[in-house]
FISERO-825356 format. One record per residue (C-alpha): residue in three letters; z, y, x; residue number from 1. Coordinates in steps of 0.25 Angstrom, whole numbers, plus 5000, padded with zeros to 4 digits. Example, Ala and Ser with C-alpha at 12.3 -4.5 7.8 and 13.67 -1.06 7.14 Angstrom:
// FISERO-825356
PT   aa     w     v     u    i
PT  ALA  5031  4982  5049    1
PT  SER  5029  4996  5055    2
//
This chain:
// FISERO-825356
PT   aa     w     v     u    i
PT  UNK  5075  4896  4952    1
PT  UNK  5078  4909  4956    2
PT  UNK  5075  4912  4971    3
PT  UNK  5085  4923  4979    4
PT  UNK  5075  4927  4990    5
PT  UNK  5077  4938  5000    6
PT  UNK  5066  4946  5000    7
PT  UNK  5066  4954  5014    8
PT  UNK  5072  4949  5026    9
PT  UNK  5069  4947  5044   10
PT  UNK  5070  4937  5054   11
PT  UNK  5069  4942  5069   12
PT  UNK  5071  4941  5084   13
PT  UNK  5080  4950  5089   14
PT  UNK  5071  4963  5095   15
PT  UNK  5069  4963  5109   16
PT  UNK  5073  4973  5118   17
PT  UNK  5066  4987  5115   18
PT  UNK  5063  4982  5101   19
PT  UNK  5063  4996  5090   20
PT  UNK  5072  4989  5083   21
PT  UNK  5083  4989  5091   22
PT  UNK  5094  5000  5091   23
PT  UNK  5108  5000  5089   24
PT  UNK  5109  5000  5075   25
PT  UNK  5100  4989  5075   26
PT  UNK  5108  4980  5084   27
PT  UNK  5109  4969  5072   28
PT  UNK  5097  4970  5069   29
PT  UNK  5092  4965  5084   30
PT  UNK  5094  4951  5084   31
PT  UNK  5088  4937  5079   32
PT  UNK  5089  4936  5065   33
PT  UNK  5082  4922  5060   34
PT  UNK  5083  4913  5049   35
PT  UNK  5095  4906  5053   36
PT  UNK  5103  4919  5051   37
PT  UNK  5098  4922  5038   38
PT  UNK  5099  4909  5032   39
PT  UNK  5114  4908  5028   40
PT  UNK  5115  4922  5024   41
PT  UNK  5106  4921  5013   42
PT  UNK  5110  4908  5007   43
PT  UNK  5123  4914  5008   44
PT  UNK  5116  4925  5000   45
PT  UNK  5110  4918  4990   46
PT  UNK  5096  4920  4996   47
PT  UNK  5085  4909  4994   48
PT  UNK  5074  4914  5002   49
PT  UNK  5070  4926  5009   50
PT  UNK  5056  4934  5012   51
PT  UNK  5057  4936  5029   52
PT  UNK  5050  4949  5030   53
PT  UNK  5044  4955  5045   54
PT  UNK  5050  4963  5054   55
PT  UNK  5040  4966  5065   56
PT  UNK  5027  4972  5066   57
PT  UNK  5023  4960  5074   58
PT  UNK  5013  4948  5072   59
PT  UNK  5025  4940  5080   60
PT  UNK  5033  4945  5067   61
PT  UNK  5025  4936  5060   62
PT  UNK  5027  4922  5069   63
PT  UNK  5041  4925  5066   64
PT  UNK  5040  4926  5052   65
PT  UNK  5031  4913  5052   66
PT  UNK  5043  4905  5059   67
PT  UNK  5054  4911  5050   68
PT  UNK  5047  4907  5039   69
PT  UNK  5048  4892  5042   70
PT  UNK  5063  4893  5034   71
PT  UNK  5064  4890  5021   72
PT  UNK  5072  4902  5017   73
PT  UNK  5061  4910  5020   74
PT  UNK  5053  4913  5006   75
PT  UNK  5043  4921  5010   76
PT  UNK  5039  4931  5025   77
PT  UNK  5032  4944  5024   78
PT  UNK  5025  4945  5039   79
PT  UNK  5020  4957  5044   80
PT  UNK  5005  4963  5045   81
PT  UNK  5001  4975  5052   82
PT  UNK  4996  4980  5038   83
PT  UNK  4994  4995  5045   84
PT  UNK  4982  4989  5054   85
PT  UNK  4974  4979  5041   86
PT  UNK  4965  4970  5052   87
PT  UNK  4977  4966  5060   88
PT  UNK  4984  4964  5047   89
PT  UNK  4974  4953  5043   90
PT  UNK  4975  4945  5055   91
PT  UNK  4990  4945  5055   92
PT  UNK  4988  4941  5041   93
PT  UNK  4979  4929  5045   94
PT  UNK  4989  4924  5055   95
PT  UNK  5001  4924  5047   96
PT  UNK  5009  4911  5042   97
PT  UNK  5006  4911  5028   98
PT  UNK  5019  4901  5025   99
PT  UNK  5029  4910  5018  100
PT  UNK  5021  4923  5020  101
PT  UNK  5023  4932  5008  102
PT  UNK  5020  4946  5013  103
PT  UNK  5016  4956  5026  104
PT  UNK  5024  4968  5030  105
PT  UNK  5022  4980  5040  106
PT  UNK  5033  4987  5044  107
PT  UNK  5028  5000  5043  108
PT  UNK  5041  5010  5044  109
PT  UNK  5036  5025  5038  110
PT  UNK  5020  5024  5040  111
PT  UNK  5015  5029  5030  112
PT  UNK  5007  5017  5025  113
PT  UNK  4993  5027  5023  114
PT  UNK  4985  5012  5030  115
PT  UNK  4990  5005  5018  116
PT  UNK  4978  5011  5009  117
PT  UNK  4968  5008  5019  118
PT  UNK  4955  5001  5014  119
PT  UNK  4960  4991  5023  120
PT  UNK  4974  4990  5022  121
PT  UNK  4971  4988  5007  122
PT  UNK  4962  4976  5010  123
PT  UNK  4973  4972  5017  124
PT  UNK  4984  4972  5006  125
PT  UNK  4974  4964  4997  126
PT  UNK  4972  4952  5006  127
PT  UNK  4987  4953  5007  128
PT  UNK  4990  4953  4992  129
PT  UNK  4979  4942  4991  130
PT  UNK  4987  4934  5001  131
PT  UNK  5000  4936  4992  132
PT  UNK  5009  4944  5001  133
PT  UNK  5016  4956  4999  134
PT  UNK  5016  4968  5007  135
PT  UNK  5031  4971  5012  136
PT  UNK  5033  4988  5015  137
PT  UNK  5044  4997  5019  138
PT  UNK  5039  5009  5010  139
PT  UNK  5049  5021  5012  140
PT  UNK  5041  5034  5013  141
PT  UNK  5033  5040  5003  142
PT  UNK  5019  5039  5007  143
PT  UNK  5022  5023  5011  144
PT  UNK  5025  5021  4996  145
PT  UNK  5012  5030  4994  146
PT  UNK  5005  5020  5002  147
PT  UNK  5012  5008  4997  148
PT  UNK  5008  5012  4981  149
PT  UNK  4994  5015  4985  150
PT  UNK  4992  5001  4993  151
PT  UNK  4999  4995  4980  152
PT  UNK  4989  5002  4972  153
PT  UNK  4978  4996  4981  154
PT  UNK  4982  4982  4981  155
PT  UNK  4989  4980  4968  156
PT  UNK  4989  4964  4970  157
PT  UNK  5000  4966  4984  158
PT  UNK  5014  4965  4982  159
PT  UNK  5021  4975  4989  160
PT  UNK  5036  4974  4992  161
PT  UNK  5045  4988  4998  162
PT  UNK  5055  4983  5007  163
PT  UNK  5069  4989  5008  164
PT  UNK  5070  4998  4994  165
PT  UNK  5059  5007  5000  166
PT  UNK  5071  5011  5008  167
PT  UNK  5081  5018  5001  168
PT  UNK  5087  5030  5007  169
PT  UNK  5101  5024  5007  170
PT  UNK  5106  5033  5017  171
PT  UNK  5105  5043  5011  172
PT  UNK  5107  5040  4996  173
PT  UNK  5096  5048  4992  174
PT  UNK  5083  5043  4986  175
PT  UNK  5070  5051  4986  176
PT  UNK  5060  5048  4991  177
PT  UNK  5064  5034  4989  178
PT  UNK  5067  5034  4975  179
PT  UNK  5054  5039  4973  180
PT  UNK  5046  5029  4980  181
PT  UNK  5052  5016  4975  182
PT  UNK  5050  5022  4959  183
PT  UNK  5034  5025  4966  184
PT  UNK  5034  5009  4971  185
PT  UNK  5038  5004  4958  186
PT  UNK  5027  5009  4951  187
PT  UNK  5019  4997  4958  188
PT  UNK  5020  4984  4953  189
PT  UNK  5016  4978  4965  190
PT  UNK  5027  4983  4974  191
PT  UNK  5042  4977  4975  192
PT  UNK  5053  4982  4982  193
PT  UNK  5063  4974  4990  194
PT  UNK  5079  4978  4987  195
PT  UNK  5083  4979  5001  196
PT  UNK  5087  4988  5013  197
PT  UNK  5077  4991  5025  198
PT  UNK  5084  4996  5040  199
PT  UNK  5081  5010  5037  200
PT  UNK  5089  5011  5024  201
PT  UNK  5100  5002  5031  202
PT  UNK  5100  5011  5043  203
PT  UNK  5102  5026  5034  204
PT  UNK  5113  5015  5025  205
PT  UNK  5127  5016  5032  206
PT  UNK  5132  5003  5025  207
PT  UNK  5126  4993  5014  208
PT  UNK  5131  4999  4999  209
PT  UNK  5127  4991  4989  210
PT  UNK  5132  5003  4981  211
PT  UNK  5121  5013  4989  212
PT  UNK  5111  5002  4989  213
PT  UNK  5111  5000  4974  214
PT  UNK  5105  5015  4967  215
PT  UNK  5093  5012  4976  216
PT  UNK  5090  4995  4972  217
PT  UNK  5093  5002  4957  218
PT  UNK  5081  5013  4957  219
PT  UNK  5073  5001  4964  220
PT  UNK  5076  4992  4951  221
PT  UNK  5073  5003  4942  222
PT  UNK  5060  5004  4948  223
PT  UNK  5054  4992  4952  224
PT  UNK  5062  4982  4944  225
PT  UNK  5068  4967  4950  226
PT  UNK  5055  4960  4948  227
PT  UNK  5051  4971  4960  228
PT  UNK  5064  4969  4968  229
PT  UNK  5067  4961  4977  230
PT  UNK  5078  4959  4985  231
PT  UNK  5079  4958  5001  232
PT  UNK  5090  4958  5012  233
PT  UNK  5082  4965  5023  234
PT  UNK  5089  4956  5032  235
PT  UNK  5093  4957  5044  236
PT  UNK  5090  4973  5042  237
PT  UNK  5099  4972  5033  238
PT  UNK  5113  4968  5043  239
PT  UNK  5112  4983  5047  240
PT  UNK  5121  4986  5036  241
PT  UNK  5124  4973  5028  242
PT  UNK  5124  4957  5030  243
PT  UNK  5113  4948  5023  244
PT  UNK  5124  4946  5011  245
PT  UNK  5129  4959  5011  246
PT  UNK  5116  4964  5010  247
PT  UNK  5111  4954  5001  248
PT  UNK  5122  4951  4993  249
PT  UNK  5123  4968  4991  250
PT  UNK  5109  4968  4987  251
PT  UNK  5110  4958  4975  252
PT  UNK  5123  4965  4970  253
PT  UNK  5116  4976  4968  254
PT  UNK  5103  4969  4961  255
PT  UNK  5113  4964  4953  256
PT  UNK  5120  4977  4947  257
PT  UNK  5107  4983  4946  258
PT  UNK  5100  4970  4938  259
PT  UNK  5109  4962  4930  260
PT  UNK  5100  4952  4925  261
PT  UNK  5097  4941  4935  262
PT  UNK  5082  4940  4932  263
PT  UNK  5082  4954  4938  264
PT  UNK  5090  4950  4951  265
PT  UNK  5082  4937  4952  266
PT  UNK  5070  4945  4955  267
PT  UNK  5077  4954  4963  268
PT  UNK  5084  4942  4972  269
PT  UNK  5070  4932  4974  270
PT  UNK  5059  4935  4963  271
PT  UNK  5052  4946  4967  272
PT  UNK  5052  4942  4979  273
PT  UNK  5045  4929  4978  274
PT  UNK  5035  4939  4967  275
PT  UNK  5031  4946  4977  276
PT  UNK  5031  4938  4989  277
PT  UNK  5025  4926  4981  278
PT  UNK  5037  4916  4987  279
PT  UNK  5038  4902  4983  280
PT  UNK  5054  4898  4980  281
//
């Protein structure tokens, strides 16, 4: 039985005072958001289960996750590990709650990524893969796609997922450098991209248009296919222009004009997800 499964989603405490996080634009982003607020909206939605991704930089990230993970819903958590610093990264690795855990995540912002091709870093990666996870990255600029390709290279067994589209330049309606980069990402088969839109994109985007959204999910298609898509709320990011079922709801009508046959939006809406995270239904 076919599984919908949203593939990229958080759960927070509101940032304290001070936090980076918090600006004006950000005001609804700086409150609780929990299980119990997602809950509805996505049976609403349609959504079976979810993959709850971090948010921090923080071992305390990773108590949270543990506790979040406790419901149901919750397929599958992607925790963080300070990847950049490969010793601290293994004890962080040791102390995780294995329950549900699927993959690591360091939010790395534009670093270039050149400590991912470390002798080290590379171990690292290994024992990562070996321990079925995947590694979740932001990979926007060219050299982190240089990076990415050359760990991938490295360590062919890891499944990598891009999160966000790579970030599309919505704003701008342009496409270079990115059109270039997810055609580069696609050549490894290791690598899968998650349809969804990261808070840089939704900041440069003055309103959600499925219309403007769709010429960028369509070159994502032709290049890495629905059987390396998945698709992913980016919730609560995503209530800086759009609702869970807007947003949702936006995102599969688009899947759906680009890939007619079902088989195709199946993978799109739960089995590559549960592919490359390993989830159990």
């Amino acid at each position: 039985m076919h599984n919908t499964i949203d593939a990229h989603h958080h759960f927070w405490t509101a940032a304290p005072p001070g936090h980076p996080r918090q600006s004006a634009v950000h005001t609804v982003l700086d409150q609780n958001y929990g299980p119990e607020d997602l809950i509805g909206k996505m049976q609403s939605a349609g959504v079976d289960g979810t993959v709850l991704i971090q948010s921090r930089n923080e071992a305390s990230e990773n108590d949270r996750l543990s506790a979040y993970a406790t419901y149901d819903f919750v397929r599958g958590v992607v925790a963080w590990l300070p990847l950049d610093h490969p010793e601290a990264a293994y004890r962080e690795l040791d102390r995780l709650d294995p329950s549900k855990l699927c993959g690591v995540r360091h939010l790395v912002a534009d670093d270039p990524l050149d400590w991912a091709n470390r002798a080290s870093s590379i171990s690292l990666f290994r024992d990562i893969a070996r321990r079925g996870l995947a590694w979740d990255i932001v990979a926007v600029t060219p050299m982190q796609v240089v990076n990415v390709l050359k760990l991938a290279a490295a360590v062919p067994e890891l499944m990598i997922v891009i999160d966000h589209l790579a970030r599309p330049p919505l704003g701008s309606k342009g496409r270079e450098p990115w059109a270039r980069q997810i055609k580069d990402l696609a050549q490894c088969p290791t690598i899968a991209v998650k349809v969804s839109v990261g808070i840089n994109s939704l900041l440069e985007w003055p309103t959600w248009t499925n219309n403007e959204l769709l010429p960028y999910i369509d070159w994502a298609c032709l290049h890495f296919g629905p059987t390396r898509l998945m698709l992913a709320s980016n919730w609560p990011v995503v209530l800086l222009r759009a609702n869970y079922d807007a947003a949702w709801n936006g995102l599969v009508s688009t899947i759906c004009q680009l890939l007619p046959a079902q088989q195709d939006q199946n993978f799109l809406r739960g089995e590559t997800a549960q592919n490359w995270y390993h989830l159990h239904p």
